[in-house]
N, C-alpha and C positions, 0 to 999 in steps of 0.2 A: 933644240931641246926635244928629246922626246915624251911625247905625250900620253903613250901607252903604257908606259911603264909606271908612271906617275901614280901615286892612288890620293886622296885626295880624301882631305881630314873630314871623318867623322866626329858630329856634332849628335849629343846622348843629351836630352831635358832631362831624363830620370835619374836619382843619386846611384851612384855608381853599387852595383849587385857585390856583395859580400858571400862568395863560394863556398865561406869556411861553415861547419855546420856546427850547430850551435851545442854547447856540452849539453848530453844527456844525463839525468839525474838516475841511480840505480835504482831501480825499482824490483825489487826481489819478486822473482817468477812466482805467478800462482801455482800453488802443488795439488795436482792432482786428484782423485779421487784412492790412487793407490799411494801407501805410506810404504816406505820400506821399511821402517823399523819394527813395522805392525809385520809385513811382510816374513821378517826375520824370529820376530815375537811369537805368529804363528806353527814355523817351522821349527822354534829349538820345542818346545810345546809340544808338536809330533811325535818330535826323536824322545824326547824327556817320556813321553807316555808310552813310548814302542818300547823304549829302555827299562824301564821300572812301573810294569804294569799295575807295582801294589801299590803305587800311588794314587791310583784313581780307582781303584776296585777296592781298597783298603778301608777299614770300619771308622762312620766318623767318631769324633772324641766322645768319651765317654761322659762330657760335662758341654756337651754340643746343647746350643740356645733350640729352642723352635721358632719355625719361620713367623715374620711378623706379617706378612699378607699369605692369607690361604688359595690355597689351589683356587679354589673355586669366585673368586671373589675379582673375575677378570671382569667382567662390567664395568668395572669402575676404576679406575676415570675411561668414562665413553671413548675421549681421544686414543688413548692408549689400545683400548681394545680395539677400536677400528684400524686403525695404523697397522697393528698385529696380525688383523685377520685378512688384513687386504695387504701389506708388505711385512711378511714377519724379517727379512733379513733389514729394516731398518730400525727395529725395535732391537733386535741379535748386536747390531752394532753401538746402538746408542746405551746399551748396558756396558758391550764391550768400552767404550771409551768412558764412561764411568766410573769402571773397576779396575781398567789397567793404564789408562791415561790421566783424566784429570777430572775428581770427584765432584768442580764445579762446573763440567760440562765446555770449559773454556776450550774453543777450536772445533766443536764437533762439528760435523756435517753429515746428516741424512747418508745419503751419499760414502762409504769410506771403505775400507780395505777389508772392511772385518762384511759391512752386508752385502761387497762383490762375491766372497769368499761363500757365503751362506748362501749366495742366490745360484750363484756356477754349481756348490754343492747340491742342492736343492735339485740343480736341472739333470744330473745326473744320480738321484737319490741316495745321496751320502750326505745331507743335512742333519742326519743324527748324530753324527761325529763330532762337527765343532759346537750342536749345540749340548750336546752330553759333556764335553770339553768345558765349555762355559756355566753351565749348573754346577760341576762339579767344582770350579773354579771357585765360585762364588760360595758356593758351601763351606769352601774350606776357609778363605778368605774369613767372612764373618762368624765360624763357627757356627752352622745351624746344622740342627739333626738333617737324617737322609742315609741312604747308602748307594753303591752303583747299583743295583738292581731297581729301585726305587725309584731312582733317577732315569732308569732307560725305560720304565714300564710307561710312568708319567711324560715322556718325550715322545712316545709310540703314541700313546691313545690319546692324547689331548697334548699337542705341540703346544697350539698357540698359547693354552694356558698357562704351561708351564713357562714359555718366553714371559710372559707378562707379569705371573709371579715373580721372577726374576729378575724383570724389570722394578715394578715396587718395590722389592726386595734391596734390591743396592741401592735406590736412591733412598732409604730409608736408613740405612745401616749410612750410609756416609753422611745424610745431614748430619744422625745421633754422634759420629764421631767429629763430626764438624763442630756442633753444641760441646762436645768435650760430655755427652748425658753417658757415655759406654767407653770402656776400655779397651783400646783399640788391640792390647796384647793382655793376655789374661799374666796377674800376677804370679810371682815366685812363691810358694810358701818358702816359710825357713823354719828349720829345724833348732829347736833349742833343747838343748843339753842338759839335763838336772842330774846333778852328782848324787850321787848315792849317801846317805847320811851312816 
């Protein structure tokens, strides 16, 4: 018999190792600081405003509200102000997802597409752009008085304040339509007809 060739049974104490690997459960990837739909939201908004400049230089309504936080009234809430004046592009965003995403703030993050946008623009001084973009937005949104020039003199000489007012500002207008206290679409008149006798 040969002996060499022989191998000679392996004895294993341990329960025998199972290779197969064990099902993973989906776990939907965390996304990013960049949204693309925000992405996309930004750029038709561009073209939209490069297209039809009378839309944002155009006069507001002639039954336009006045604003319910005053320019000058940024102090308060402390938080806010400090946030502001030490990171204005996360106060730029936390409006933007107030006003164009979701009025109870569900999903926000510091952090998001709209204060990459503000802060990149910022480092190249084009910051007046999307936040002129966004006051005017918001103006028209709730209907409060203002015009473009108004709007761009107030983003010149006192940015932060004006971010801030506009921070107030929408989350004020969205509880009140959240309360049902304001009309989120102004009414129709209608016209009625009286016959001549």
């Amino acid at each position: 018999m040969d002996t060499h060739n022989a191998q000679a049974p392996v004895y294993n104490d341990q329960a025998p190792v199972n290779n197969a690997q064990a099902p993973v459960a989906a776990v939907p990837a965390k996304q990013g600081p960049i949204d693309n739909k925000d992405v996309d939201d930004w750029k038709n908004r561009f073209n939209a405003a490069l297209a039809n400049p009378q839309e944002i230089t155009g006069p507001a309504a002639h039954d336009a509200r006045p604003w319910h936080a005053g320019m000058f009234e940024c102090f308060s809430p402390i938080d806010t102000c400090a946030i502001t004046c030490c990171v204005p592009c996360v106060t730029f965003g936390k409006t933007h997802h107030r006003t164009r995403k979701h009025a109870n703030m569900e999903g926000y993050n510091a952090v998001n597409t709209s204060c990459i946008m503000v802060g990149v623009s910022a480092f190249f001084g084009l910051s007046i752009i999307p936040l002129m973009m966004q006051r005017i937005d918001v103006r028209k949104k709730y209907n409060l008085q203002g015009s473009f020039v108004s709007d761009l003199l107030l983003n010149c000489c006192c940015g932060c304040c004006t971010l801030i007012q506009t921070e107030k500002e929408s989350a004020f207008r969205e509880a009140e339509i959240a309360k049902g206290g304001a009309q989120q679409y102004a009414q129709i008149e209608t016209m009625n007809y009286i016959p001549k006798a």
